[in-house]
C-alpha positions in Angstrom: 84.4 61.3 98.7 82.1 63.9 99.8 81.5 67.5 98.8 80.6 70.5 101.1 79.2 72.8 98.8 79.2 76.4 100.9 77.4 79.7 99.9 76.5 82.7 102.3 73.5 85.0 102.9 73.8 88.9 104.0 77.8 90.4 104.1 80.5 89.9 107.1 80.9 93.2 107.4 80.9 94.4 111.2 81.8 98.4 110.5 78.5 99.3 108.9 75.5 96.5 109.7 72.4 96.6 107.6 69.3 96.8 110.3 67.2 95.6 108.3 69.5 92.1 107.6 72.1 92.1 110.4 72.9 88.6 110.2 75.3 86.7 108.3 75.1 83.2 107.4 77.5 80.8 105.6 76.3 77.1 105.2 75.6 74.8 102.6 74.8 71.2 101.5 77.3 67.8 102.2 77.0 65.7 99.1 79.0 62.7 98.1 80.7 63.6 94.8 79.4 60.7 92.7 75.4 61.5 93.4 76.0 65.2 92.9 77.7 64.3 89.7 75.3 62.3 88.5 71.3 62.6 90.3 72.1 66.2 91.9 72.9 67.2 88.5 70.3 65.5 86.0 67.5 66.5 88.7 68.3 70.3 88.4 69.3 70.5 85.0 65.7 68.0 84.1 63.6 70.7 86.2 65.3 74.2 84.4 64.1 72.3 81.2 60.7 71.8 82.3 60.1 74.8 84.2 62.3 77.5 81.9 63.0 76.0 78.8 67.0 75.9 79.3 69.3 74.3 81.2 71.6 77.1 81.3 69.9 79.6 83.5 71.7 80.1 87.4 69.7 79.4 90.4 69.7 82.3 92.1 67.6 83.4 95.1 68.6 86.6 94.5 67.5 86.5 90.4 64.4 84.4 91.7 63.5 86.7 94.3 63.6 89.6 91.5 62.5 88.2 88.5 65.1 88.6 86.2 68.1 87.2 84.6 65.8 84.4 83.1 63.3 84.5 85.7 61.0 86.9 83.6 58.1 84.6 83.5 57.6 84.5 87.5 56.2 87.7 87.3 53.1 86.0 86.4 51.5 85.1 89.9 49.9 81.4 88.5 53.4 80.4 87.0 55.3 81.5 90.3 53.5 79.3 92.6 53.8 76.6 90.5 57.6 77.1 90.2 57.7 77.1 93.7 55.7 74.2 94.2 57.9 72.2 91.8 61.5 73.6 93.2 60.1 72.2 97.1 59.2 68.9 95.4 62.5 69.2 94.2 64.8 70.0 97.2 62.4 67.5 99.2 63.7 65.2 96.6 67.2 65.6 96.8 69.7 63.8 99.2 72.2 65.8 101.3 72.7 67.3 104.3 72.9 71.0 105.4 75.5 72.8 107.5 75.1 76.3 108.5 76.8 78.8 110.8 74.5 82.1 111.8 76.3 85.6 113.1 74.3 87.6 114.6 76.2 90.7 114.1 74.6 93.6 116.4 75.1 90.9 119.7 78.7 89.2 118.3 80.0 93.1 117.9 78.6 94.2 121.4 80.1 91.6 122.9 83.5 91.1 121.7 84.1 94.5 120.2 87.9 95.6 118.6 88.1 91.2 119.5 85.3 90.2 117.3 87.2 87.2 114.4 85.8 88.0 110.9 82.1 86.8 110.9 83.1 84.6 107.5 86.4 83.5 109.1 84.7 82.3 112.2 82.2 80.9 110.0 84.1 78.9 107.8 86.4 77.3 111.4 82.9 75.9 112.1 81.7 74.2 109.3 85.1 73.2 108.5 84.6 71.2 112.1 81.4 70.3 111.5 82.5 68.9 108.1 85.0 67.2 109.3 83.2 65.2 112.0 80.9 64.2 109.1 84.1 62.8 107.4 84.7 60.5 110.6 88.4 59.1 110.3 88.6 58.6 106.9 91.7 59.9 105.3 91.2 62.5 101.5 87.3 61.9 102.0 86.3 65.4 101.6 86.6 68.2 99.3 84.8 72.0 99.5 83.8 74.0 96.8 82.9 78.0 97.5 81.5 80.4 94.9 84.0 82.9 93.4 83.4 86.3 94.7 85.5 88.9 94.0 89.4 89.3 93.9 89.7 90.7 97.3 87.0 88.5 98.9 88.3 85.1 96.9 92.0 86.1 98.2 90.7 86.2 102.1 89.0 83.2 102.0 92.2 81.3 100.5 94.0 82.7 103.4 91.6 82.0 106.2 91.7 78.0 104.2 95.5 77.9 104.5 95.7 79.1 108.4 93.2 76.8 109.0 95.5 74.5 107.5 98.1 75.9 109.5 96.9 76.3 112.9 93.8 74.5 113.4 90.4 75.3 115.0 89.8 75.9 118.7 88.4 72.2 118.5 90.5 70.6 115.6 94.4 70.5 115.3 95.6 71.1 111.4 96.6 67.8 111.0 93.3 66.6 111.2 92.3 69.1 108.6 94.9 68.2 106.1 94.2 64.6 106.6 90.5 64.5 105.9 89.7 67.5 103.5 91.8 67.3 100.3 91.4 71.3 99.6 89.0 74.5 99.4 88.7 74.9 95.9 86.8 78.5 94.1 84.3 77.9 91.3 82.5 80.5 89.1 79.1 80.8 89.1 79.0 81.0 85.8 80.1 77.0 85.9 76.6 76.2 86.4 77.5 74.0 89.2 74.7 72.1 90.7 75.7 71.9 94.2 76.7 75.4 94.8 72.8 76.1 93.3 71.3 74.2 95.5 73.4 75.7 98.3 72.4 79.2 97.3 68.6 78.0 97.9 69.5 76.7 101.3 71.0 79.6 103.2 68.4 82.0 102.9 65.3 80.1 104.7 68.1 80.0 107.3 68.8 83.9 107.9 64.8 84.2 107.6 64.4 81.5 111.0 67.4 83.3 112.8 65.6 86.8 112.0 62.7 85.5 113.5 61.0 86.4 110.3 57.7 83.9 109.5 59.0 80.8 107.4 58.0 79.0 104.5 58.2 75.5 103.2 61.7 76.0 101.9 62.4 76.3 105.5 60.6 73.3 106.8 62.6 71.3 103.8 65.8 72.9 105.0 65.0 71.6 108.7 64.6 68.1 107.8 68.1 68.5 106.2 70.4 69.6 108.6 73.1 67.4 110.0 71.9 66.0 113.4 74.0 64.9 116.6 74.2 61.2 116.0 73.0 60.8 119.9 70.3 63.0 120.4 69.3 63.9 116.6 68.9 67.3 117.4 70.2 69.5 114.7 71.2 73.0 117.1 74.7 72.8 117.3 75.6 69.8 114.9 73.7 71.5 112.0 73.0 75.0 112.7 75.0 77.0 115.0 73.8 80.0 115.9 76.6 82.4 117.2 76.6 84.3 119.9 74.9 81.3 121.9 
């Protein structure tokens, strides 16, 4: 069984885009369910331990990012880098691989207008693909995990999984859906879930690369993770798709 663990950077709003982050990106890591049950776990909950002194503290870009909500100490400059330093070793560590999809919002709105599909919507039909061709043939093989969001948001995303299981994908009938992915299932973040964690660390080196914005390591660690066409091992298009092409 394998897990696609999905998390998203910037909104999917398309009425009112933020200039300074127009993009929206949903993607995550493909785990099987046993390793991220067992080493996926132990290997984040070992380094919270080491690095904060609990095991009970989110990772949160967001809460990294800012400093707060147990991330107090990485105010201090020498501790930051070294909790960086450790959290690359870490993801470098890890085993999985990374699916992504990346709106760009400003060129998907000018070009399809009062047309344009709901950037999450459209999102979600490819890495549902994409996941699926990971899964090969193999009947109840996969199983996807989002992050609750809110009640209006959580409701959407249940309906966009049940069309999808309804109508298909441009590229995918339904049947092939229902066959290979067992079910879209909502988890707080609250659970302290490892794989929607290290999901939340993944996507937003990705809207950084699309923005053309300078990249760090976390990027370069990212890269080396993304699913790759099994022919030509390039990652555009199997890994990260980047929408409008």
């Amino acid at each position: 069984m394998k897990i696609l663990f999905l998390d998203e950077s910037g909104d999917h709003n398309l009425k009112k885009i933020d200039p300074q982050y127009p993009i929206f990106v949903l993607g995550g890591i493909i785990v099987d369910e046993d390793y991220a049950n067992s080493v996926l776990t132990d290997h984040l909950r070992n380094f919270k331990l080491k690095m904060l002194g609990r095991d009970d503290i989110i990772l949160h870009t967001a809460d990294i990012t800012r400093s707060k909500n147990g991330f107090e100490r990485l105010t201090d400059p020498a501790f930051r880098s070294h909790f960086y330093t450790r959290l690359n070793a870490l993801m470098r560590s890890l085993d999985f691989k990374v699916v992504a999809c990346a709106i760009r919002k400003e060129v998907y709105l000018g070009r399809y207008g009062i047309a344009a599909v709901d950037p999450y919507t459209l999102s979600l039909n490819v890495l549902i693909e994409r996941f699926c061709l990971e899964l090969g043939d193999s009947t109840d093989s996969g199983y996807i995990v989002a992050e609750k969001r809110n009640v209006v948001l959580d409701s959407e995303l249940e309906q966009a999984w049940l069309d999808l299981k309804i109508r298909g994908t441009q590229n995918l009938q339904a049947l092939d859906i229902k066959q290979r992915i067992l079910e879209l299932g909502l988890r707080d973040k609250k659970a302290n879930i490892a794989g929607l964690q290290i999901a939340d660390l993944v996507v937003s080196p990705i809207g950084r690369f699309v923005l053309g914005k300078p990249t760090k390591e976390d990027w370069q660690i990212v890269e080396s993770k993304f699913r790759q066409d099994p022919i030509t091992h390039r990652y555009l298009g199997s890994g990260l798709i980047i929408l409008p092409k």
